[in-house]
N, C-alpha and C positions, 0 to 999 in steps of 0.2 A: 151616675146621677147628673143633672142639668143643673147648672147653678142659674141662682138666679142673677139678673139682666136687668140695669136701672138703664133706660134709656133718657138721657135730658133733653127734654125739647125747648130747653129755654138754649141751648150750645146751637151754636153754627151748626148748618146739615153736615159740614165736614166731622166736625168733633163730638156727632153724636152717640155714636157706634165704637163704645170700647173695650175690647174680648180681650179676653185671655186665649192664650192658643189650644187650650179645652175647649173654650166657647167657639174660636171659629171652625174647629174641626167639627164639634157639635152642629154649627150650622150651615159647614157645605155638607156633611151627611143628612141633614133636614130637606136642604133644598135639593139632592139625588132624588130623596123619597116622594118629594112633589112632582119633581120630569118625571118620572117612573109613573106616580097617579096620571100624571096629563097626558102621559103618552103622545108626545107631541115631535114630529120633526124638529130639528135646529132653523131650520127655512121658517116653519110656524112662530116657531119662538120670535127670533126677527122681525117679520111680519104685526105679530101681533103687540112688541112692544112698540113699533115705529109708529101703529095706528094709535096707540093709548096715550103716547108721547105728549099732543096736544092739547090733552083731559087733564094733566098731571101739573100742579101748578112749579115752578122751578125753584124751589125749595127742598120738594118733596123728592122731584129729580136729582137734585145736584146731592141728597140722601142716600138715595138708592146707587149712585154712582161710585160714591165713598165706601159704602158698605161693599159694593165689587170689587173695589179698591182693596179693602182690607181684606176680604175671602178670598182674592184670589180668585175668582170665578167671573165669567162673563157677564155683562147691562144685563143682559137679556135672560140669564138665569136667576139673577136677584131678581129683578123686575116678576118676572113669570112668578119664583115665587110668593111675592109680596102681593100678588093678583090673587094667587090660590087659596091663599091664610084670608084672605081680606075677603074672597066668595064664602070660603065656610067658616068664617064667623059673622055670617048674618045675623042682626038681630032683627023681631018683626019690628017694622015702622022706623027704621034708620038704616042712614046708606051704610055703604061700605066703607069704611077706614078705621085708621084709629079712632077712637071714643076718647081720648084724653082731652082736655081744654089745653089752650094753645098756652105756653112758657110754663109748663108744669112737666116735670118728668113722670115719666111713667114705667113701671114694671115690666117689661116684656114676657119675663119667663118668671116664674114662682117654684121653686120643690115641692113636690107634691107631700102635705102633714104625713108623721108616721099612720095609718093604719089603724083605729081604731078597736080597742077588743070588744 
């Protein structure tokens, strides 16, 4: 089961991101599942965060840097997946990102209610 995930965005980008080692196992298996969809070289991967790099205000970077940090995992594979979650969940008439208003935390992940009879 996925527990659920308070992210605070009122904390430093450092101290935003605090898993338990369920949680980051749960989220370098998430982010495999996304290379896997993207089907993307490791050269692409690079490539395309180096180009996003300058879109990305440096809050939001020095975020996604920490979160590598803590998974264990490459810039360029958080980065890629924080791209992929953020294309499919378009909503119409907003861009892409997070939806939260800014010094408020927010829920990342929720359990899904038992099942209804």
């Amino acid at each position: 089961m996925v527990q659920e995930l308070t992210v605070d965005l009122r904390r430093a980008p450092h101290e935003r991101w605090v898993l338990t080692p369920a949680q980051v196992e749960q989220a370098r298996e998430l982010l495999r599942q996304y290379k896997t969809d993207l089907g993307l070289s490791p050269d692409m991967g690079e490539l395309l965060i180096s180009l996003a790099r300058k879109h990305i205000r440096d809050e939001y970077w020095a975020e996604l840097e920490s979160l590598a940090v803590t998974l264990a995992l490459p810039l360029s594979d958080v980065a890629l997946g924080n791209f992929y979650y953020d294309a499919t969940k378009v909503v119409p008439g907003r861009a892409l990102g997070c939806t939260t208003k800014p010094g408020q935390p927010t829920v990342v992940n929720r359990p899904a209610p038992p099942p209804t009879k």
